[in-house]
C-alpha positions as CSV (number, residue, x, y, z in Angstrom):
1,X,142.4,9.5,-116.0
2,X,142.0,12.4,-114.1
3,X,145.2,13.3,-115.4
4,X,144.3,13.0,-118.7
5,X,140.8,15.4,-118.1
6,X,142.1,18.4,-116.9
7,X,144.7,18.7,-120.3
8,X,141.4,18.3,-122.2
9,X,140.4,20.8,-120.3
10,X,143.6,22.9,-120.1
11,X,143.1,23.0,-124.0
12,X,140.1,23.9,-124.1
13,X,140.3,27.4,-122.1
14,X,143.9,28.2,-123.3
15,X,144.0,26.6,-127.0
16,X,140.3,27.0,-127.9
17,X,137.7,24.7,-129.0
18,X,138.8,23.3,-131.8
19,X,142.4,21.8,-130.4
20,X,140.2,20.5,-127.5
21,X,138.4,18.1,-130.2
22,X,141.7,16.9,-131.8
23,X,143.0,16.1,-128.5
24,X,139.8,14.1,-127.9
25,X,139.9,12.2,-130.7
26,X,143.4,11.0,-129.9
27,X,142.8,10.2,-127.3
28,X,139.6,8.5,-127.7
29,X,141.1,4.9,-128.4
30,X,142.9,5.1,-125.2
31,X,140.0,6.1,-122.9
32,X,137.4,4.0,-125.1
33,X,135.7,2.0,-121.9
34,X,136.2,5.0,-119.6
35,X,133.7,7.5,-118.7
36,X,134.5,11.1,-118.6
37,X,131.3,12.0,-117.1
38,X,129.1,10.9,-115.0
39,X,125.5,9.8,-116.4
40,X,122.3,9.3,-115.1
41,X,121.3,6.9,-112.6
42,X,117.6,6.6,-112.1
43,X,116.5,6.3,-108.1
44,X,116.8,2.9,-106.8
45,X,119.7,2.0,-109.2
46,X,123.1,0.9,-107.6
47,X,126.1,2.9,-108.7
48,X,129.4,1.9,-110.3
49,X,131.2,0.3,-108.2
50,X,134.7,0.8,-110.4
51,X,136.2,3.6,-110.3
52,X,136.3,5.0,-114.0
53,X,140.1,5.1,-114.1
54,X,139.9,1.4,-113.4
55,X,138.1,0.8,-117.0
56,X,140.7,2.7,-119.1
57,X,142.5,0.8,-121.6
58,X,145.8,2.7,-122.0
59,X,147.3,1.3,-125.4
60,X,150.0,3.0,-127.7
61,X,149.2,0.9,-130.7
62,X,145.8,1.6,-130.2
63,X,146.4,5.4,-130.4
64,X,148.7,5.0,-133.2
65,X,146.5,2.9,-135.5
66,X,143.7,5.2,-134.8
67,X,145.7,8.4,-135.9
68,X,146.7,6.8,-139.4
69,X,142.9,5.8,-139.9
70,X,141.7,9.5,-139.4
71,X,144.9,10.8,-141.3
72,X,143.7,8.7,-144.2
73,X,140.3,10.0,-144.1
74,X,141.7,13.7,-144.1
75,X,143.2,12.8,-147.1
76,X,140.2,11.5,-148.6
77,X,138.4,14.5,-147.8
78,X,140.6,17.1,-149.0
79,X,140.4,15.2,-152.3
80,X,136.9,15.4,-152.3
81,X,136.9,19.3,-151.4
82,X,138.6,20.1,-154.6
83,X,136.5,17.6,-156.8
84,X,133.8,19.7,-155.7
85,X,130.4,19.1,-153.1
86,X,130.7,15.9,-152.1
87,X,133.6,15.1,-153.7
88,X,131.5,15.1,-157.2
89,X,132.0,17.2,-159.9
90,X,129.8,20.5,-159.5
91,X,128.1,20.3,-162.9
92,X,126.3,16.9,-161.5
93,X,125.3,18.5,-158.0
94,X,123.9,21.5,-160.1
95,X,121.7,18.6,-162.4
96,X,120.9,16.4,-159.7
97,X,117.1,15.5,-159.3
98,X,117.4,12.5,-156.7
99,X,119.6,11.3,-154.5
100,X,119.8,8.2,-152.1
101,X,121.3,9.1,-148.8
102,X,120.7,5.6,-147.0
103,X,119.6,1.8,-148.8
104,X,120.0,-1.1,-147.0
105,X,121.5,-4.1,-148.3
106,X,123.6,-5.1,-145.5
107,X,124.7,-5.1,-141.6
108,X,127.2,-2.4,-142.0
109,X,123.9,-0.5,-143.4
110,X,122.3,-0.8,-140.2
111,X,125.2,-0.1,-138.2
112,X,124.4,3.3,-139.1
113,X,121.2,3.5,-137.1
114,X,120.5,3.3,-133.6
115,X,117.1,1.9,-131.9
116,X,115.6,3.6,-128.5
117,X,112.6,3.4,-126.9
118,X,110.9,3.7,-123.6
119,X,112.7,1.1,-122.1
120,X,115.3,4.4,-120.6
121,X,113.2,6.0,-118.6
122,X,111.7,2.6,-117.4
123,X,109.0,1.6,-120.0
124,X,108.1,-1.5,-121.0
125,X,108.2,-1.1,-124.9
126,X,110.6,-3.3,-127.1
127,X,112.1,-2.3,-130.5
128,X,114.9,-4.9,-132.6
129,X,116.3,-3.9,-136.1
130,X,117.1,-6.5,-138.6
131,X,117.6,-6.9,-142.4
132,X,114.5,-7.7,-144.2
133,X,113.8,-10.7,-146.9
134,X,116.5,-11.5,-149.2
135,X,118.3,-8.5,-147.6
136,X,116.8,-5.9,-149.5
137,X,115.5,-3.5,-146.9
138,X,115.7,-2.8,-142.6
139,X,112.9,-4.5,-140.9
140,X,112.2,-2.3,-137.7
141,X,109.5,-4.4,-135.3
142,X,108.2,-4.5,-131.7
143,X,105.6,-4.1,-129.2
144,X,104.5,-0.6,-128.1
145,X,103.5,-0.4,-124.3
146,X,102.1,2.2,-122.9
147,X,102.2,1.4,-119.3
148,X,103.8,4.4,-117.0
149,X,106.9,3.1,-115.0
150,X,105.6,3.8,-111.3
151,X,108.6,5.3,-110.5
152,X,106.8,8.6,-109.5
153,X,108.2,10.7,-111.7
154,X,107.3,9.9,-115.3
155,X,103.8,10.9,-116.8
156,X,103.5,9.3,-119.9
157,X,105.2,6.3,-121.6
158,X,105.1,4.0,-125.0
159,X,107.7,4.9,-127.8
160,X,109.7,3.6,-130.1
161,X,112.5,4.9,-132.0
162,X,114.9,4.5,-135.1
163,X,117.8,7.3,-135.4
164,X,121.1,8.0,-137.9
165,X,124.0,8.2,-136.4
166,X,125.8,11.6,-136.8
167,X,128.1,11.6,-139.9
168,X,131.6,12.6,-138.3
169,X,134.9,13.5,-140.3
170,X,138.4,12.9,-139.8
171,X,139.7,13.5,-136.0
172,X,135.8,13.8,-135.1
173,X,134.7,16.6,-136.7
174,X,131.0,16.9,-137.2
175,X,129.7,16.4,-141.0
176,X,126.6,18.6,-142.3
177,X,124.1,17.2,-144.8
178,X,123.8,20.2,-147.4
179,X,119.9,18.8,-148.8
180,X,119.5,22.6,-150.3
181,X,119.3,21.4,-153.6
182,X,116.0,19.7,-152.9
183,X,112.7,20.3,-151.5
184,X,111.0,16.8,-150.7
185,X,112.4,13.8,-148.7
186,X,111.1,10.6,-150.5
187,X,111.0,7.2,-149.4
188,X,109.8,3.7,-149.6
189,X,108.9,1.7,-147.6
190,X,106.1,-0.8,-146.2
191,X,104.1,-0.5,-143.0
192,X,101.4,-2.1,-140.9
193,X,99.0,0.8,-141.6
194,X,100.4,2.6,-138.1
195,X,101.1,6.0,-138.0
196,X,104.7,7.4,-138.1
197,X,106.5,10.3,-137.3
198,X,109.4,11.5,-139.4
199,X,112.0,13.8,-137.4
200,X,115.1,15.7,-138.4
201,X,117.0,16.6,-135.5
202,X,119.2,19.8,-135.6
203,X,122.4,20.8,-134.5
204,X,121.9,24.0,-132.7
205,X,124.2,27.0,-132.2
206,X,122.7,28.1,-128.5
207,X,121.8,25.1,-125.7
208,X,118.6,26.2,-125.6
209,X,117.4,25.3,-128.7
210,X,118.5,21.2,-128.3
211,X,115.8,19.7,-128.3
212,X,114.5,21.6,-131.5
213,X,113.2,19.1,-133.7
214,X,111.3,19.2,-137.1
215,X,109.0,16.6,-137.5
216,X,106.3,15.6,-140.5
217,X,103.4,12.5,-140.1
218,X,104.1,9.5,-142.3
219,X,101.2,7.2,-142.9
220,X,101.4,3.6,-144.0
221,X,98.1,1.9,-145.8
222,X,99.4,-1.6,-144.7
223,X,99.2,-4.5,-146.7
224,X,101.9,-6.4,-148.7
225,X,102.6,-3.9,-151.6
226,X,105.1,-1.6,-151.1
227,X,104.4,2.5,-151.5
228,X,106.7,5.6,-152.4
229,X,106.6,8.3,-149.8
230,X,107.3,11.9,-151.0
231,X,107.3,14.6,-148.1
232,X,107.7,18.0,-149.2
233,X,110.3,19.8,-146.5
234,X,107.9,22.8,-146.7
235,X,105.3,20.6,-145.0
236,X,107.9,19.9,-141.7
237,X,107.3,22.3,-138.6
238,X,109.4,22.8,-135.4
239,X,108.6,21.3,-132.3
240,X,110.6,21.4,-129.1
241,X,110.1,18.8,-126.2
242,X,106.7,17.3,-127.9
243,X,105.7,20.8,-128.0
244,X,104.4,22.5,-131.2
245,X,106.2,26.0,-131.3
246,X,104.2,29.0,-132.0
247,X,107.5,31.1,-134.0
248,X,107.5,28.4,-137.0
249,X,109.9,28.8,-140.2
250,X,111.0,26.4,-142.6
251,X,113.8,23.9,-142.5
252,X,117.2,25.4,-143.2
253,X,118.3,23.3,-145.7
254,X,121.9,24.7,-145.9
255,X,124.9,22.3,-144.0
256,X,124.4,24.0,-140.6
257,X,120.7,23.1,-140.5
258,X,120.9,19.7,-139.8
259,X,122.0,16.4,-138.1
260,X,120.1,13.5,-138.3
261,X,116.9,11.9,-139.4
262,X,114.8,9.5,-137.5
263,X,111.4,7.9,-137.0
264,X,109.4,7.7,-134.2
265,X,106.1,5.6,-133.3
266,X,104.2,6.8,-130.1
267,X,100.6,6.1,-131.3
268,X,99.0,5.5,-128.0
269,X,98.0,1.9,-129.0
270,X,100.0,-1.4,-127.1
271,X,100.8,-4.0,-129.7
272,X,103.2,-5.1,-132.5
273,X,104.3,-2.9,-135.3
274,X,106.7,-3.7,-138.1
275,X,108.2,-1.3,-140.9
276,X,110.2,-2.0,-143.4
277,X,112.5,0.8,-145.2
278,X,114.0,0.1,-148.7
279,X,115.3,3.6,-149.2
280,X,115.5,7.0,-148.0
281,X,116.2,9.8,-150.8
282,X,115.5,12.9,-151.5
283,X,114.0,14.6,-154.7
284,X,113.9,17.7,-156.4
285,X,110.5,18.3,-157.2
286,X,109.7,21.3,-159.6
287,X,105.9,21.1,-159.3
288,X,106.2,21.6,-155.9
289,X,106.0,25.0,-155.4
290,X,104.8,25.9,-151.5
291,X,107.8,27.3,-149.9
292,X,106.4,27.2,-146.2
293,X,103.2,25.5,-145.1
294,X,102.2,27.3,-141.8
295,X,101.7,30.8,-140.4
296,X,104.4,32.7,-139.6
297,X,104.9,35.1,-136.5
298,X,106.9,38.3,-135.7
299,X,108.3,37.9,-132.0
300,X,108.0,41.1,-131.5
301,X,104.9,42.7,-134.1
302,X,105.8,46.1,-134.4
303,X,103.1,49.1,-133.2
């Protein structure tokens, strides 16, 4: 294992960044249950006692099937590059009006969401994912608790979560949404009359920005009719660490603006809550016209 780190890390420095991925990626399979980091233990926890060497599962076949699965999707994408934007012909991106990014209609749907909630920094909220009636939507429920862990540390508490995986390429490259074409996220879907918070997580060129988040209210009326969410991206402003930021600008809709998309319910108020998500889209809206919603400041206003 340790072995195995430092020529990841001897190709990192000497070969650059991007030979340091490959190698990753190949060998992911064989260091699958291993960890190459240490992660966070919260005080009072009792540490590993395996040594991370000890979970490694070294397996040729392993490595071997895994390379012809992301030589195969290589493939697949370099036919899709010369189709044209996502492997469609570019007359149909320029016409576009609406496009579905995520329905869900079966497990392998949901496979491509994860669930979080307070429960990792010791809370005592619960969150479970499911397909809905008939199988025709993702039914997220809970129960929100807002009690603070008393672990002296933590000030506030009660959240719930539901995130997008990354999209990822062939050998683990990271995939961009390019959502330039449009200027509204629309959805539908059918709450419990709780508030909701829609975020778009980015993928940010300096550390600093990581938590940068844009995030957007979405309100459910309840009840057992469904309703059609439209949310202009103009409306979306930047936040970082539950902090409003005071330098706002709108959503950079181009592939390196974005990651993933996620929903988040932190309301303040302990009980059950259900949602249920048919689609998520987006639309090109011409009647829209607002290109940015907020103020805008110069960092440095000039004297």
């Amino acid at each position: 294992m340790a072995l195995a780190v430092m020529l990841l890390n001897g190709a990192s420095f000497h070969g650059g960044c991007c030979r340091h991925k490959v190698l990753l990626s190949l060998l992911g399979p064989l260091l699958s249950n291993s960890k190459l980091y240490s992660s966070y233990r919260r005080p009072g926890a009792e540490p590993e006692k395996k040594l991370p060497w000890q979970n490694a599962d070294f397996s040729f076949k392993k490595g071997i099937d895994h390379l012809k699965t992301q030589l195969s999707l290589l493939k697949k994408e370099t036919q899709d590059y010369f189709k044209g934007p996502g492997g469609h012909p570019l007359s149909r991106n320029l016409l576009e009006q609406t496009r579905v990014l995520w329905q869900f209609r079966s497990q392998e749907d949901l496979n491509n969401w994860v669930i979080s909630s307070d429960v990792e920094i010791g809370g005592k909220s619960k969150v479970n994912i499911k397909l809905g009636r008939n199988n025709q939507a993702a039914l997220l429920y809970g129960t929100l608790n807002t009690e603070v862990p008393r672990d002296g540390e933590t000030q506030y508490s009660g959240y719930c979560s539901m995130r997008s995986k990354p999209a990822v390429g062939s050998f683990k490259r990271k995939k961009y949404y390019d959502w330039s074409n449009f200027n509204s996220l629309y959805l539908r879907v059918r709450g419990d009359g709780r508030p909701w918070m829609v975020n778009i997580y980015t993928d940010p060129y300096f550390s600093h920005q990581k938590d940068d988040l844009y995030s957007y209210f979405m309100f459910t009326r309840g009840g057992p009719y469904w309703e059609e969410i439209k949310m202009p991206f103009s409306k979306f402003f930047l936040s970082s660490r539950g902090r409003v930021q005071d330098n706002q600008h709108p959503v950079w809709l181009d592939k390196a603006s974005f990651l993933t998309l996620g929903f988040t319910i932190g309301d303040k108020v302990d009980g059950p809550f259900q949602l249920e998500i048919d689609f998520i889209g987006l639309l090109k809206d011409r009647a829209h016209r607002e290109e940015f919603a907020y103020e805008t400041y110069d960092k440095n206003t000039p004297v």
